[in-house]
C-alpha positions in Angstrom: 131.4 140.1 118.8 134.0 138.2 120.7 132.3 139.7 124.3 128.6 139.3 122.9 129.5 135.6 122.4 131.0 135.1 125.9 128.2 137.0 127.5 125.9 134.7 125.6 127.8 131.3 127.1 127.6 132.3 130.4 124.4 133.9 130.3 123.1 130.6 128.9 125.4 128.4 132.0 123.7 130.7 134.5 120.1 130.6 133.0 120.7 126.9 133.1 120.9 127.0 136.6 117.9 129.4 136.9 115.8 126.7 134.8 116.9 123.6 137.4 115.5 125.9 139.8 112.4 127.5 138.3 111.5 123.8 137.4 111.3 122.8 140.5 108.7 125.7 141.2 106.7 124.7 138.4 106.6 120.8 139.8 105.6 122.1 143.2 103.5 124.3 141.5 101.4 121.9 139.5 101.5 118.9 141.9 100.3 120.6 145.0 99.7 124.2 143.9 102.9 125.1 146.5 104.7 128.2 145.8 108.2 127.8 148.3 109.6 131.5 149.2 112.2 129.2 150.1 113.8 128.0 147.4 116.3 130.6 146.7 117.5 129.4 150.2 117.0 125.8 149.5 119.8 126.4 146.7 122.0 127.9 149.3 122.0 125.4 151.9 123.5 121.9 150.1 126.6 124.0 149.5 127.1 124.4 153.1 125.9 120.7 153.9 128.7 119.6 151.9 131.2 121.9 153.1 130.7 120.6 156.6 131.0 117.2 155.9 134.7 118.4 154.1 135.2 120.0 157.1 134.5 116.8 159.1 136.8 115.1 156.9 135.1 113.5 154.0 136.2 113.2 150.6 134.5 116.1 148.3 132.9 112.9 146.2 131.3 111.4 149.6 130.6 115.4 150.3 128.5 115.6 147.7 126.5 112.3 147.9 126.0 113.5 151.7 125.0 116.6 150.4 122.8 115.8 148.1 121.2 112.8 150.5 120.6 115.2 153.2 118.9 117.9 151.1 116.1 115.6 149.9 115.9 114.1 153.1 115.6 117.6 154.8 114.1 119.7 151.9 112.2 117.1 150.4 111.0 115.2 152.8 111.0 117.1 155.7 109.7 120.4 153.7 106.7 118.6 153.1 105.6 116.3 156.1 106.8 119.3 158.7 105.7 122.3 156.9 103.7 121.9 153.6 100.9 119.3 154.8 100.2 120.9 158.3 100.1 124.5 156.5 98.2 123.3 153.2 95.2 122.7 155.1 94.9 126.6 156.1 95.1 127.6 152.6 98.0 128.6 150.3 98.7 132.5 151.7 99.2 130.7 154.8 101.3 128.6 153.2 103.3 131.3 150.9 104.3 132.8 154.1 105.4 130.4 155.7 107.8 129.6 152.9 108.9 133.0 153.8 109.5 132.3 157.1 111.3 129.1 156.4 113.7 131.2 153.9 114.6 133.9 156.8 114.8 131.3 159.7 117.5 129.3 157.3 119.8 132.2 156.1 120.0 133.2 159.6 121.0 129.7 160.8 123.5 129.4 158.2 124.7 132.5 159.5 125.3 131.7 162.6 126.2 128.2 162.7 128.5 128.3 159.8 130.0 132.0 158.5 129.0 135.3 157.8 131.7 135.3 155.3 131.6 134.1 151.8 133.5 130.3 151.9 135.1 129.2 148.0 134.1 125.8 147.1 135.5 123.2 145.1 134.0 123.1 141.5 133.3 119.7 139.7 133.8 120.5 136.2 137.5 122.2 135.2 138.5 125.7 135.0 140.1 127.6 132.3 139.6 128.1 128.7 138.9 126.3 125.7 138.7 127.5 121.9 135.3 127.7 120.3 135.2 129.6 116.8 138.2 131.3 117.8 136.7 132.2 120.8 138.4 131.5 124.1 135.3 130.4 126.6 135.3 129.2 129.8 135.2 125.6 130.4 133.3 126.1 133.8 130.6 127.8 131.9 130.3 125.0 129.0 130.4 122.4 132.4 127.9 124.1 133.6 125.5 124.1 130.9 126.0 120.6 129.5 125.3 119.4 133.3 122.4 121.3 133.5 120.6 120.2 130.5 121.7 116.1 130.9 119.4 116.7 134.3 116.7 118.7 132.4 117.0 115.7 129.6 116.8 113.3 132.0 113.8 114.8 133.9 111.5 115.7 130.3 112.5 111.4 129.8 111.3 110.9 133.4 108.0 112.7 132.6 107.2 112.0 129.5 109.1 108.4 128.9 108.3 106.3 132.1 104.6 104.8 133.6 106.1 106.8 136.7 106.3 110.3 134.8 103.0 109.4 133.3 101.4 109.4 137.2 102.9 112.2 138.0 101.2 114.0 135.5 97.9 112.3 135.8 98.5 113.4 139.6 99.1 116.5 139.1 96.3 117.5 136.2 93.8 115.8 137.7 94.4 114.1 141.1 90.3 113.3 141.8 91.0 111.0 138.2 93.7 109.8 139.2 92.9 108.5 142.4 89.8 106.8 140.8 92.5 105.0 138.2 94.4 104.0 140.4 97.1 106.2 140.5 99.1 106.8 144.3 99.0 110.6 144.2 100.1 110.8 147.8 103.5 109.2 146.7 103.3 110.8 143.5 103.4 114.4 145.3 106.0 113.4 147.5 108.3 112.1 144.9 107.7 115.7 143.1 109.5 117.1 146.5 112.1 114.7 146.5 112.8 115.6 142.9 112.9 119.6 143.4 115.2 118.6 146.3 117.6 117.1 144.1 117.1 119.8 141.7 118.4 122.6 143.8 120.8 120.4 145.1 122.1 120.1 141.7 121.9 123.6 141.3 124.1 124.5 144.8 126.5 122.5 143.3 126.7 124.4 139.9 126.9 127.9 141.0 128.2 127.8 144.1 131.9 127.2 142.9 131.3 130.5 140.9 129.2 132.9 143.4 130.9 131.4 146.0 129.3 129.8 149.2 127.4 132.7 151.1 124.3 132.8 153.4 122.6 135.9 151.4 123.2 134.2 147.8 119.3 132.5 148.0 117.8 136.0 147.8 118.8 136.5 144.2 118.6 132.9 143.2 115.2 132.1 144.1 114.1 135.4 142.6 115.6 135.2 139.2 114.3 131.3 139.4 111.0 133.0 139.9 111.2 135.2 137.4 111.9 132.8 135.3 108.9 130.4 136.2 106.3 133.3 135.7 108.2 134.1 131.6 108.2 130.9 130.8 105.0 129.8 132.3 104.3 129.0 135.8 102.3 125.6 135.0 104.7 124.2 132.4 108.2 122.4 132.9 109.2 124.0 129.4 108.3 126.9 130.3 110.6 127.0 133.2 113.5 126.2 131.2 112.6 128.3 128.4 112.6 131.4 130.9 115.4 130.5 132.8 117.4 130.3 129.8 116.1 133.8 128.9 116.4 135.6 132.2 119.5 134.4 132.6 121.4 135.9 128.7 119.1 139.2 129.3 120.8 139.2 133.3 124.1 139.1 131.9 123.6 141.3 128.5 122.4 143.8 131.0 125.2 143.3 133.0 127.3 144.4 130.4 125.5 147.2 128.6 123.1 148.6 130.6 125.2 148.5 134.3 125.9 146.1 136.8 124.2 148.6 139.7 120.9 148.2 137.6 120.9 145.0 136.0 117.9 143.2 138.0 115.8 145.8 136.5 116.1 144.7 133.0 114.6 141.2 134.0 111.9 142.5 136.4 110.5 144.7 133.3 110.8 142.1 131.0 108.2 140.1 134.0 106.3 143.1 134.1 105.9 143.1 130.7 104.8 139.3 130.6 102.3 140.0 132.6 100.8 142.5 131.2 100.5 141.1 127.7 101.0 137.3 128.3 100.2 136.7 131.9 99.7 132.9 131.3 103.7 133.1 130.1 105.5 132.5 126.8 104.9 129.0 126.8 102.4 128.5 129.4 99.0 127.5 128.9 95.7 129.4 130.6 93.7 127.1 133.6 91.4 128.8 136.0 91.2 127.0 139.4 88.5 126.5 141.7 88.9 128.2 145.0 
């Protein structure tokens, strides 16, 4: 029982990262029907932003502001002006490959202008154990996941709490509307991007100090925070979080009991499933689109 409930606890600090990430999927998603190959990678690169401005000699606390700074500059800004407008108008397959393209071209430049080697990375919540129930758990875990949901807390308030989350919405369910209302869904859109940038900024931050800083580690983070979108529910922010909760316990309770060689398999059938019997998601709704 005492291993169930530490598997649980990190399976729910890593699914909390998965949700940060498969909620900024479901944002693109809905705002401007983009679905970015690239955000496994875009997870990846903050973690080496920051480490270079360490290495240049900044404080860890200026590191991260840099960090964070440069990633929605680069992967929110830039993402969308350079790559997602200019590509959009050719369709999204178009598009969805050039996200792919974008994800190979920046593992490869991390690659080679940083390391080929895995690089630690300074953690910002403590290490060790603390005592919960007589269980010992890790406090990087319990960091991890309070983090995690503050941001998902303060996005659902954003959303659903603001005249600014309010437009994004309207923007994104119905952007002919919301033009006619008034509504700027131009900035509305780009603000989404800014917001997923900060997002998987977040989430660099938060698992990097456990995976450790590496140029493949976007692969499997941007497909579990797939996954995750797709259970949950592609077109709802819930959604996301609900499924990157879930594919994050079942990645770590297969982990442990079914084998560590095997363990994406348990989540992939679990999607495979989902699709066949819910293909909308657990907590997504049906929509047909025009095409």
């Amino acid at each position: 029982m005492s291993n169930l409930f530490d598997l649980l606890v990190a399976g729910l600090a890593t699914g909390a990262i998965y949700a940060l990430v498969a909620v900024g999927f479901t944002l693109l998603w809905q705002t401007s029907q983009t679905i970015n190959f690239a955000q496994g990678e875009f997870v990846m690169l903050p973690a080496f932003l920051m480490l270079a401005a360490m290495h240049a000699g900044a404080p860890f606390w200026l590191a991260i502001i840099l960090g964070i700074l440069l990633s929605m500059i680069l992967l929110g800004l830039g993402f969308k002006l350079l790559l997602v407008d200019p590509m959009m108008r050719h369709g999204v397959l178009p598009l969805a490959i050039a996200t792919m393209a974008l994800a190979i071209g920046l593992k490869e430049a991390v690659k080679q202008f940083f390391s080929a080697e895995a690089s630690p990375f300074p953690s910002i919540v403590p290490t060790g154990d603390i005592s919960i129930l007589g269980h010992a758990v890790s406090l990087q875990s319990i960091g991890v996941l309070v983090v995690a949901i503050v941001a998902v807390f303060g996005l659902t308030a954003l959303l659903n709490r603001t005249s600014l989350g309010h437009q994004m919405q309207a923007a994104a369910q119905n952007p002919t509307v919301a033009r006619i209302i008034g509504v700027p869904v131009e900035r509305m859109i780009l603000l989404t991007f800014l917001i997923n940038a900060f997002l998987v900024a977040l989430a660099s931050l938060l698992i990097t100090p456990i995976y450790l800083a590496k140029f493949s580690s976007g692969e499997v983070l941007g497909q579990a925070a797939f996954i995750a979108a797709i259970v949950g529910g592609f077109n709802q922010v819930r959604g996301a979080i609900a499924g990157g909760l879930l594919i994050g316990v079942l990645d770590n309770l297969a982990a442990a009991y079914v084998s560590t060689q095997y363990r994406a398999a348990v989540p992939m059938i679990f999607l495979i499933a989902v699709i066949l019997f819910r293909p909308q998601g657990l907590l997504g709704r049906a929509e047909e689109r025009t095409v």
